[in-house]
ZAMI-594563 format. One line per field, with one value per atom (N, C-alpha, C, O): residue number from 1; z negated, x, y; residue in one letter. Coordinates in steps of 0.05 Angstrom, whole numbers, padded with zeros to 5 digits. Example, Ala and Ser with C-alpha at 12.3 -4.5 7.8 and 13.67 -1.06 7.14 Angstrom:
2
resi <- 1,1,1,1,2,2,2,2
up <- -00156,-00156,-00156,-00169,-00142,-00143,-00157,-00161
east <- 00264,00246,00264,00285,00257,00273,00258,00268
north <- -00114,-00090,-00066,-00066,-00045,-00021,00001,00023
resn <- A,A,A,A,S,S,S,S
//
This chain:
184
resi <- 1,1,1,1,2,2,2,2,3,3,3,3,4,4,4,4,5,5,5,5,6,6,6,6,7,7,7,7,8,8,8,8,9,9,9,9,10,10,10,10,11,11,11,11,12,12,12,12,13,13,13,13,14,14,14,14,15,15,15,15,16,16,16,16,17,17,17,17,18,18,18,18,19,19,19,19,20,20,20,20,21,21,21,21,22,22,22,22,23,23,23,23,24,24,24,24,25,25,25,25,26,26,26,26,27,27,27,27,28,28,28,28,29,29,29,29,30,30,30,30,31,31,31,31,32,32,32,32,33,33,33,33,34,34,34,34,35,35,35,35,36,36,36,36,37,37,37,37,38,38,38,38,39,39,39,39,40,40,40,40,41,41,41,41,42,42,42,42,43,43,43,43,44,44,44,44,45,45,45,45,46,46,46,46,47,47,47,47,48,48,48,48,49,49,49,49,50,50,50,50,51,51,51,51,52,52,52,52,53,53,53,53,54,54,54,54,55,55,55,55,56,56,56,56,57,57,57,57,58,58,58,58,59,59,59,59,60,60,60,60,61,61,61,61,62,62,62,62,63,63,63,63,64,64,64,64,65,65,65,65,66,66,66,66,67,67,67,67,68,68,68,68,69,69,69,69,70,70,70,70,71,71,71,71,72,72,72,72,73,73,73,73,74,74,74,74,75,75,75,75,76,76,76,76,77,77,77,77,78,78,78,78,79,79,79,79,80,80,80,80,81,81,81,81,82,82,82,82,83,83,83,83,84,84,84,84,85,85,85,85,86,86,86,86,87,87,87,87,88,88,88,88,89,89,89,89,90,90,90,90,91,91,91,91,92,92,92,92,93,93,93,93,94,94,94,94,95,95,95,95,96,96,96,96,97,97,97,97,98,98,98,98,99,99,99,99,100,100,100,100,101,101,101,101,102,102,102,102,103,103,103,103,104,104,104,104,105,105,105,105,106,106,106,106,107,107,107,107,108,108,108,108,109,109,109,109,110,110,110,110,111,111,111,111,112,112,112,112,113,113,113,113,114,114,114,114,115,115,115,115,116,116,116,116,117,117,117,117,118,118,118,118,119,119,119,119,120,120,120,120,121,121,121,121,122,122,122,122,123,123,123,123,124,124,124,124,125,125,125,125,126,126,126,126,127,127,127,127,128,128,128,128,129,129,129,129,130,130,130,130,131,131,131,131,132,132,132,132,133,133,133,133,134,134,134,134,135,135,135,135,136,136,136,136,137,137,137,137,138,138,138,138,139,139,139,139,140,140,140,140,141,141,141,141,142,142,142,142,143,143,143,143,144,144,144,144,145,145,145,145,146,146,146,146,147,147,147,147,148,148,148,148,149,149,149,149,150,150,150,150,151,151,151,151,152,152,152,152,153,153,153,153,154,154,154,154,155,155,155,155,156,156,156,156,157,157,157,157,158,158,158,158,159,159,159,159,160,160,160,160,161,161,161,161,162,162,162,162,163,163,163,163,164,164,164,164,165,165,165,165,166,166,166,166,167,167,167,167,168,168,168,168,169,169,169,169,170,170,170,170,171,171,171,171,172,172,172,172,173,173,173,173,174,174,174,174,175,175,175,175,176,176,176,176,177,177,177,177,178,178,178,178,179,179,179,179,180,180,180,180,181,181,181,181,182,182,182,182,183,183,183,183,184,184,184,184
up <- 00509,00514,00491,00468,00502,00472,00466,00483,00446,00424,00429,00436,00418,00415,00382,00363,00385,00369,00342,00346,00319,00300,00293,00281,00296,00287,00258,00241,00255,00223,00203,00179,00221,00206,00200,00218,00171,00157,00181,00190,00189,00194,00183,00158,00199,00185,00159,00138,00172,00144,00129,00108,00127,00101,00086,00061,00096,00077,00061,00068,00035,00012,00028,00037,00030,00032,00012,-00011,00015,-00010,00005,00001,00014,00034,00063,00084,00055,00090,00092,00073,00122,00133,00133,00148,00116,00112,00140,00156,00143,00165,00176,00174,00186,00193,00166,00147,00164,00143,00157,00160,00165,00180,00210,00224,00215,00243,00250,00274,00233,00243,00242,00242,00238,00235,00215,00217,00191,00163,00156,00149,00149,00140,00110,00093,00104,00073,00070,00083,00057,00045,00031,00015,00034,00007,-00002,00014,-00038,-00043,-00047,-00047,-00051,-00047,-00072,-00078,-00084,-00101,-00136,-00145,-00147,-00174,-00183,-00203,-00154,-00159,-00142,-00130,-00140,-00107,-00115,-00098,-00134,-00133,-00124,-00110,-00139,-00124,-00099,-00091,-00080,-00062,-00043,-00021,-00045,-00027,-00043,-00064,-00020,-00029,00004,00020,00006,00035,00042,00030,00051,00072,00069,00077,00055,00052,00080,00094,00084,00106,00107,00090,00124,00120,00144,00165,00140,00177,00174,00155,00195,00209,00233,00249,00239,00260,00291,00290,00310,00327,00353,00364,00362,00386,00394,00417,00365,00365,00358,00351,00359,00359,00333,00334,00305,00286,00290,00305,00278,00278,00256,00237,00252,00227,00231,00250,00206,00197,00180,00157,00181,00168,00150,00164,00123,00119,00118,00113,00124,00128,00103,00098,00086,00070,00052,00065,00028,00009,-00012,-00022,-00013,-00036,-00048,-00035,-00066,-00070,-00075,-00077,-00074,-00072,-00088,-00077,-00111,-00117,-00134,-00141,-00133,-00131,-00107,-00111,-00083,-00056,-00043,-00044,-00035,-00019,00010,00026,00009,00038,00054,00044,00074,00079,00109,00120,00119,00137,00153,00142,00166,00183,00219,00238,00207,00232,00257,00256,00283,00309,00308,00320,00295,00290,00278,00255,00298,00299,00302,00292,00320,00316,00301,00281,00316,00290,00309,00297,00336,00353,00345,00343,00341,00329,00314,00320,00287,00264,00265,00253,00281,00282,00285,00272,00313,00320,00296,00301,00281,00257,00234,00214,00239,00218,00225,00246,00187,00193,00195,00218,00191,00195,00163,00149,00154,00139,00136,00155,00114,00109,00098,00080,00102,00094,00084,00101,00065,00060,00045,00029,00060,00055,00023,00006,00020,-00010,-00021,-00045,-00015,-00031,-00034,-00047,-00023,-00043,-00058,-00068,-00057,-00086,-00117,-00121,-00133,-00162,-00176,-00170,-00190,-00208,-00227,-00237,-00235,-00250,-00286,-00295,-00292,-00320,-00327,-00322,-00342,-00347,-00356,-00378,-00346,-00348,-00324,-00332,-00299,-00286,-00260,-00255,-00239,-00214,-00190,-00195,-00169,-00144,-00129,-00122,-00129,-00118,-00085,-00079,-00070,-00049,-00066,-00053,-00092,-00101,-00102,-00094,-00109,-00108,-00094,-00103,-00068,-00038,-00033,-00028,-00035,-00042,-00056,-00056,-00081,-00109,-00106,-00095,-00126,-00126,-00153,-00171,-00148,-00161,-00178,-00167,-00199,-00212,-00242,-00256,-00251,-00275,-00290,-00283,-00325,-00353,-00349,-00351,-00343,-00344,-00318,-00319,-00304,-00283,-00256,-00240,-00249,-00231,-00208,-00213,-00187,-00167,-00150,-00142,-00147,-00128,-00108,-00087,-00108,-00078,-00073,-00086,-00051,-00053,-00042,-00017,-00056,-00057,-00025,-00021,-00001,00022,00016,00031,00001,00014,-00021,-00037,-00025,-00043,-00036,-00027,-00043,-00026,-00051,-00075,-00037,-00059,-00073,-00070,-00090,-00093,-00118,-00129,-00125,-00142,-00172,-00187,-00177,-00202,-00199,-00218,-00171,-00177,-00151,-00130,-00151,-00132,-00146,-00169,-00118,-00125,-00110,-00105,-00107,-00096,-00081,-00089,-00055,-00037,-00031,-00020,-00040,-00045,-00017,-00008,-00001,00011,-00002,-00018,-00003,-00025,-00010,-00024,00018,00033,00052,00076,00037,00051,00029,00039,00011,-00005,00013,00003,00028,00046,00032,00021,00039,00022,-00001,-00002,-00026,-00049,-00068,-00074,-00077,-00083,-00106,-00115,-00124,-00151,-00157,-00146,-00182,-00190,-00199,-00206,-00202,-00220,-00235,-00233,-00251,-00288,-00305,-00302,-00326,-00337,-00363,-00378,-00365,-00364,-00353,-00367,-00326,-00309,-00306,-00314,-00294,-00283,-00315,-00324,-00325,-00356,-00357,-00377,-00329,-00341,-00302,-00284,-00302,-00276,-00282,-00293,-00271,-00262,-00234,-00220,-00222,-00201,-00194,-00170,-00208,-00206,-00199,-00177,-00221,-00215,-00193,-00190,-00177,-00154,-00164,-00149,-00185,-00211,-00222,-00237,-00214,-00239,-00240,-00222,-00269,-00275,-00288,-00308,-00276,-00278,-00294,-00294,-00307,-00334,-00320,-00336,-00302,-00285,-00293,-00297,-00294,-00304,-00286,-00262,-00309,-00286,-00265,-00263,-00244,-00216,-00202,-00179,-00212,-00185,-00174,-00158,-00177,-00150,-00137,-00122,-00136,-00115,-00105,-00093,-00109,-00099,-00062,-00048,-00052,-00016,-00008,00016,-00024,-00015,-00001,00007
east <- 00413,00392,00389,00389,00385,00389,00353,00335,00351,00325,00327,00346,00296,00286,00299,00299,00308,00320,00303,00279,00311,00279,00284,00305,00274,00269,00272,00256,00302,00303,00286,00281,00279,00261,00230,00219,00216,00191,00169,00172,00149,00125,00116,00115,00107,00090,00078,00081,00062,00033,00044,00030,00063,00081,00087,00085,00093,00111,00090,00068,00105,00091,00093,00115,00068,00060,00073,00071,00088,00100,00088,00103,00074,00065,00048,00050,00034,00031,00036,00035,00042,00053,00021,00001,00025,-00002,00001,-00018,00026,00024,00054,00074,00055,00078,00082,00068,00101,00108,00135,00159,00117,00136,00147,00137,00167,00171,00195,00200,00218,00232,00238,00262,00201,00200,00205,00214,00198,00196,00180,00202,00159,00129,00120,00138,00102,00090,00079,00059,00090,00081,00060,00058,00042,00008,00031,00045,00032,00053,00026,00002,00040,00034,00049,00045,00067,00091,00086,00081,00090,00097,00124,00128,00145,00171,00182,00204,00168,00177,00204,00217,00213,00240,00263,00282,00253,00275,00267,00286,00244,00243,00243,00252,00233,00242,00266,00268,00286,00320,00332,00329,00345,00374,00377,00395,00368,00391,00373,00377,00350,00336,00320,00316,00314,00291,00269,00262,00256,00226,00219,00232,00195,00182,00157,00142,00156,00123,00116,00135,00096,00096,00076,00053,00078,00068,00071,00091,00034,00038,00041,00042,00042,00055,00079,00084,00097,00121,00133,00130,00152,00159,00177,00193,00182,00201,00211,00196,00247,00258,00263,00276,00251,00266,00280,00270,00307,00309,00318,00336,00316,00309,00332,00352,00328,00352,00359,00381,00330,00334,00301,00285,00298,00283,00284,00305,00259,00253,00216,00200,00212,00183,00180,00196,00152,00138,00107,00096,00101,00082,00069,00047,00090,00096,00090,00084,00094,00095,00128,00141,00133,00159,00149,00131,00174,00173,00200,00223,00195,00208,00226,00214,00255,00266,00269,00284,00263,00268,00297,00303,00305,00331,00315,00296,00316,00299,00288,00298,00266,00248,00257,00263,00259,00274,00248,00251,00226,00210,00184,00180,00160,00132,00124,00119,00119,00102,00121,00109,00142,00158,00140,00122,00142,00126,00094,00086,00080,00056,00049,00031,00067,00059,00070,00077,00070,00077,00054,00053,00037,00018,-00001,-00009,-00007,-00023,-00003,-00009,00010,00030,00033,00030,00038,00038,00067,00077,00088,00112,00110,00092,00120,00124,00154,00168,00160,00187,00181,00164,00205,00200,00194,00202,00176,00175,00201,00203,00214,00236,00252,00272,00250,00267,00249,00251,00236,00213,00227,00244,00223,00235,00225,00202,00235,00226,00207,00214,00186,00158,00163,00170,00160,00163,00127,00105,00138,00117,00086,00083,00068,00035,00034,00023,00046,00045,00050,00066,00032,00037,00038,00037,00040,00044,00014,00005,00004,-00019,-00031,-00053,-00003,-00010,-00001,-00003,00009,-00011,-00035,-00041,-00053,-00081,-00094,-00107,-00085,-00097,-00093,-00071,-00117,-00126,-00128,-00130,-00131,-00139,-00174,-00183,-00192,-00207,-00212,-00196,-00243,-00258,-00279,-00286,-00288,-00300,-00307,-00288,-00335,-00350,-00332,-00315,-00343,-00327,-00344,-00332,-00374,-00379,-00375,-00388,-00362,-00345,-00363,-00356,-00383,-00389,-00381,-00374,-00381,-00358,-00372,-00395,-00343,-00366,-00349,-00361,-00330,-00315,-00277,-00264,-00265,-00245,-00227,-00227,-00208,-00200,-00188,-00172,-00204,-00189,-00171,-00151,-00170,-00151,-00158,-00174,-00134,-00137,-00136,-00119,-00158,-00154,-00148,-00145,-00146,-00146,-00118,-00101,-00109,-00077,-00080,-00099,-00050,-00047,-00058,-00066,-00058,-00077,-00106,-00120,-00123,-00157,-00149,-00149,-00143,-00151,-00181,-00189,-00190,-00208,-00194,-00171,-00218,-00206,-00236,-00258,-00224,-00239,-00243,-00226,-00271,-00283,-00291,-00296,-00294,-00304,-00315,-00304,-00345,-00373,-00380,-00394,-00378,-00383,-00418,-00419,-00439,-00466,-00464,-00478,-00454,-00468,-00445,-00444,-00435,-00417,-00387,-00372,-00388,-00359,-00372,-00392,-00349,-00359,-00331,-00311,-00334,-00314,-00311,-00321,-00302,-00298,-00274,-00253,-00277,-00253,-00234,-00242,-00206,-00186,-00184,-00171,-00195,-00194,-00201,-00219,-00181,-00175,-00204,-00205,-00222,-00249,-00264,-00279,-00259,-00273,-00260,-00266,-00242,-00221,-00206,-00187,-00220,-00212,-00188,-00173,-00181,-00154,-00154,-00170,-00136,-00111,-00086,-00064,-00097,-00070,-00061,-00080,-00047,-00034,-00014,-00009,-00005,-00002,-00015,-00014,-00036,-00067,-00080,-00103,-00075,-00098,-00124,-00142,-00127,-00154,-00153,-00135,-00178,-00191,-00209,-00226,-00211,-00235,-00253,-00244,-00276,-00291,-00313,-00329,-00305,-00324,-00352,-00353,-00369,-00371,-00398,-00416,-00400,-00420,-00452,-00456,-00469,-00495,-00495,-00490,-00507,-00516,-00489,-00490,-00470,-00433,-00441,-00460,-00434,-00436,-00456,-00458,-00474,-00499,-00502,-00522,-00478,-00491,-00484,-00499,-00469,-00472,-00494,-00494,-00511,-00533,-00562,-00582
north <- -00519,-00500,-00481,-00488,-00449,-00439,-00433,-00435,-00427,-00431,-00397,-00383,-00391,-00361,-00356,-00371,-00335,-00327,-00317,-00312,-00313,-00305,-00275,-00273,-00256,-00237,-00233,-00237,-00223,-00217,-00206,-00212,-00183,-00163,-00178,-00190,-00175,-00187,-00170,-00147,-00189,-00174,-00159,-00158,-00141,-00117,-00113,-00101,-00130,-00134,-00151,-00151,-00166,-00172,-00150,-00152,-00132,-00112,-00091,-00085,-00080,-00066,-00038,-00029,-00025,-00003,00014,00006,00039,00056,00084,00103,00088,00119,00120,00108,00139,00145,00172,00188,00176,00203,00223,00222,00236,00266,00279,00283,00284,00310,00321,00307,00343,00359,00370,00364,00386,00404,00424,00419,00449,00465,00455,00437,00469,00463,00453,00456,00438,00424,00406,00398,00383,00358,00340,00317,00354,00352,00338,00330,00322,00309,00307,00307,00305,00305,00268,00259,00256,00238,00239,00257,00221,00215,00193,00181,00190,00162,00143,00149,00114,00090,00072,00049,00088,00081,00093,00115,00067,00081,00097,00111,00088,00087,00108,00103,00134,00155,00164,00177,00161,00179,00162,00167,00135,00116,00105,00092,00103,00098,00115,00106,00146,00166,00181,00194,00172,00190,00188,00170,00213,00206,00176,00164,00169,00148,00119,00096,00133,00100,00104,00124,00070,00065,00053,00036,00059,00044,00038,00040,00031,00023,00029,00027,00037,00036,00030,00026,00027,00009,00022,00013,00035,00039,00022,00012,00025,00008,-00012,-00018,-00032,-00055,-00062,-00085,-00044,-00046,-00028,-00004,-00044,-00039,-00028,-00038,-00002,00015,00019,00019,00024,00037,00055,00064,00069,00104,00112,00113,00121,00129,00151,00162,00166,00191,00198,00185,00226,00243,00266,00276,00272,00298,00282,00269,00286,00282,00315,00324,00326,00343,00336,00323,00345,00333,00366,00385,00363,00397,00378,00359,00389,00379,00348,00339,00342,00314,00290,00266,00304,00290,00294,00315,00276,00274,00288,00284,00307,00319,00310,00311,00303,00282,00300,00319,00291,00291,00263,00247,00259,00234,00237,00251,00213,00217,00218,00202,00232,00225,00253,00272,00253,00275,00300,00303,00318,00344,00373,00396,00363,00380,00380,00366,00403,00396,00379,00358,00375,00356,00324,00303,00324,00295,00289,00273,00303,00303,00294,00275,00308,00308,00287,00279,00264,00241,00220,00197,00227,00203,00210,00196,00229,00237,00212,00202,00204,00178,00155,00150,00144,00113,00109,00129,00093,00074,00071,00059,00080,00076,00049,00047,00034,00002,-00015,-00025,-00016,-00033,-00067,-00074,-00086,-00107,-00108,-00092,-00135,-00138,-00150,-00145,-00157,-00163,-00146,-00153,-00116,-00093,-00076,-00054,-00087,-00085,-00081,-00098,-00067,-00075,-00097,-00104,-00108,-00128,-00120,-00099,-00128,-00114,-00124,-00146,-00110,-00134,-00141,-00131,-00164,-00177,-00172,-00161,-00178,-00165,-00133,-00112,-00134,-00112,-00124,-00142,-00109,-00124,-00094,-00070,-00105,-00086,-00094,-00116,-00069,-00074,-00096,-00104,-00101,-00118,-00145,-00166,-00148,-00174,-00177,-00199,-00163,-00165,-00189,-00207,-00183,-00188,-00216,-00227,-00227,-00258,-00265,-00290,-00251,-00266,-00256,-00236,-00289,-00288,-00268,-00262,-00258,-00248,-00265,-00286,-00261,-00274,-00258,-00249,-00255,-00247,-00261,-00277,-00248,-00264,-00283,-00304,-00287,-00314,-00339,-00360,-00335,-00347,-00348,-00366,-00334,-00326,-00311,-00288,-00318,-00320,-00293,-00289,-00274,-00242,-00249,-00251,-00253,-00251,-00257,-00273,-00241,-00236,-00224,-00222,-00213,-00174,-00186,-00205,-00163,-00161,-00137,-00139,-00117,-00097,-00084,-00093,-00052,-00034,-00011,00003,-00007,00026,00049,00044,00073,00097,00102,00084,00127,00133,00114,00103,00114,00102,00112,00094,00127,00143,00136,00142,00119,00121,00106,00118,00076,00057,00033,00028,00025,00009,-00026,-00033,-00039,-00065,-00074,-00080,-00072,-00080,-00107,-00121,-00116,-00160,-00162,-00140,-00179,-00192,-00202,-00217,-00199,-00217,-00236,-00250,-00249,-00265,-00258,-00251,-00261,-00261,-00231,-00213,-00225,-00201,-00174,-00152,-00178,-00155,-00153,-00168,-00121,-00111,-00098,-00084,-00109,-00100,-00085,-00098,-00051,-00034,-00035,-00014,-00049,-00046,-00037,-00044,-00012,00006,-00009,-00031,-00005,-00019,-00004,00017,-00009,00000,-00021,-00037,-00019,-00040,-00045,-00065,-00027,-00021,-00044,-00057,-00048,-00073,-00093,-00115,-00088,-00115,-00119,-00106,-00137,-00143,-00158,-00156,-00179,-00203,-00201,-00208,-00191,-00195,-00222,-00219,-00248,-00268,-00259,-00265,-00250,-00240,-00275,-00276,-00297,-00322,-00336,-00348,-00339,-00355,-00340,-00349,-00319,-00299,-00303,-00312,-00297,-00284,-00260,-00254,-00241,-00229,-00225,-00224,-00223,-00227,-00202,-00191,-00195,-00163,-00172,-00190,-00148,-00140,-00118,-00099,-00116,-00093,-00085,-00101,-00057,-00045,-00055,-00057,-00058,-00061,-00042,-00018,-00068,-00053,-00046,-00037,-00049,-00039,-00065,-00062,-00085,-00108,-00107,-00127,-00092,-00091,-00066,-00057,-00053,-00022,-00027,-00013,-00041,-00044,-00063,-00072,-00070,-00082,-00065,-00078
resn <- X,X,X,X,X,X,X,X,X,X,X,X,X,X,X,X,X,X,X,X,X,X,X,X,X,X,X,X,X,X,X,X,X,X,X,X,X,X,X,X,X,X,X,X,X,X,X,X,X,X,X,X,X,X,X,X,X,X,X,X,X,X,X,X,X,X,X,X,X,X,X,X,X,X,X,X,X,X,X,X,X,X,X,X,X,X,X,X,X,X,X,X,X,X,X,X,X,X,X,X,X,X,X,X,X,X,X,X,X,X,X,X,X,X,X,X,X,X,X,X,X,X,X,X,X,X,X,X,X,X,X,X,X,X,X,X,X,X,X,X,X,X,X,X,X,X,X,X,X,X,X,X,X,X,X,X,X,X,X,X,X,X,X,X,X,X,X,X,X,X,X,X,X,X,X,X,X,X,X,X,X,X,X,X,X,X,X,X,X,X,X,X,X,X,X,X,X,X,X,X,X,X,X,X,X,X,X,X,X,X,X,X,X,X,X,X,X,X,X,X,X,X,X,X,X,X,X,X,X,X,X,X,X,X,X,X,X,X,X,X,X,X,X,X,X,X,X,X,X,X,X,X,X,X,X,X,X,X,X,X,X,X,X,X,X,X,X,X,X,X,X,X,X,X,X,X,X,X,X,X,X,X,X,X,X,X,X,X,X,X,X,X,X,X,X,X,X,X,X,X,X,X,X,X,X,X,X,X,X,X,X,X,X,X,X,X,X,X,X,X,X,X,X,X,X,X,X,X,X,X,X,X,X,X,X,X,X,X,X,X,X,X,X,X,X,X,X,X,X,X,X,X,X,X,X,X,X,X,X,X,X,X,X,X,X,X,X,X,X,X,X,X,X,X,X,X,X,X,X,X,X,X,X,X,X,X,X,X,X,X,X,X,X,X,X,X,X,X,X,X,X,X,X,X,X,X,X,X,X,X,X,X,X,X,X,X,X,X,X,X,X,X,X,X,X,X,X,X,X,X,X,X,X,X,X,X,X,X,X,X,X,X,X,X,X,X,X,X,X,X,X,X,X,X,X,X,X,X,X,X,X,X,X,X,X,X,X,X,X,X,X,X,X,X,X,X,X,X,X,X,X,X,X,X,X,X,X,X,X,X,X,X,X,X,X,X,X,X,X,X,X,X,X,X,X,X,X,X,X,X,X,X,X,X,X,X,X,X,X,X,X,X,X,X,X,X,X,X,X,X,X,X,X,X,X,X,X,X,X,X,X,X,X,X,X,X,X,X,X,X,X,X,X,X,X,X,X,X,X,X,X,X,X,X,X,X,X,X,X,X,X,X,X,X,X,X,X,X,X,X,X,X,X,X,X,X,X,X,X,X,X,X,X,X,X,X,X,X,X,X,X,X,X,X,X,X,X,X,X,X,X,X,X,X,X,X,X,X,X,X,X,X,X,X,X,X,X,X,X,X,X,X,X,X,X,X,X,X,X,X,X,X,X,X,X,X,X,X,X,X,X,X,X,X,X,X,X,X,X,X,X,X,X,X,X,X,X,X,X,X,X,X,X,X,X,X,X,X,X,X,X,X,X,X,X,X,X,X,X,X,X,X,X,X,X,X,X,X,X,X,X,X,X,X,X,X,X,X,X,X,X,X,X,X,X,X,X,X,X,X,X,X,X,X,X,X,X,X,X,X,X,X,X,X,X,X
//
């Protein structure tokens, strides 16, 4: 009897966010990347791929032409030949597995480590725990689940978030009076 076969490709929401699609750019299905990446030059180039996912259903793309204008990747994609191609990809979430990830050197992490490490004051008082990171990479924050205290946005600056274990899923915030209560 044969068995269901496994789907090579990583789930979605497994995979490291490196972009989302801004928009069209001109009219022969070109797009502007917002990056997601510390690493855009080696991750947006010819012939690499990514996925995004519509509808349910995970799709690979992959690029055909890379130039940056600004320091955003404008992007060619194989398929998408016109601006209405284009348009319908404005908004998606470029995604590549974490394991072609670069290797980080040590005391530095990728921001979808974050996601499940607890939160906790220097005096070990417990705020929550990071559901998500929002914002570019130059001015992200880290979105807590405070549990009964709601969603709670604390900046990543190394200002607040004083000791990141991305191992241990700890850090620990230094946070100015009144930030953990401002969604109350």
């Amino acid at each position: 009897m044969g068995g269901q076969e496994k789907d090579p490709r990583p789930h979605f929401e497994a995979m490291a966010v490196v972009g989302r699609i801004a928009r069209a750019h001109g009219h022969r299905g070109d797009v502007i990347v917002n990056l997601e990446t510390d690493f855009p030059r080696d991750r947006f180039r010819s012939g690499a791929e990514m996925f995004v996912e519509r509808g349910g259903v995970v799709e690979a793309l992959r690029l055909t032409k890379v130039r940056f204008q600004h320091e955003r990747p404008v992007i060619g994609i194989d398929g998408v030949a016109t601006m209405n191609d284009a348009e319908a990809l404005a908004g998606l979430e470029l995604r590549v597995p974490v394991d072609w990830l670069a290797v980080l050197p040590e005391g530095t992490f990728y921001r979808h480590d974050l996601i499940g490490c607890r939160v906790e004051t220097r005096n070990g008082t417990a705020v929550g725990v990071v559901r998500n990171v929002e914002g570019t990479v130059g001015g992200s924050r880290l979105v807590v689940d405070g549990g009964s205290r709601g969603e709670i946005l604390i900046p990543l600056a190394s200002e607040i978030c004083t000791a990141i274990d991305v191992n241990g899923k700890r850090i620990v915030v230094d946070a100015p009076e009144g930030l953990l209560d401002l969604n109350r």
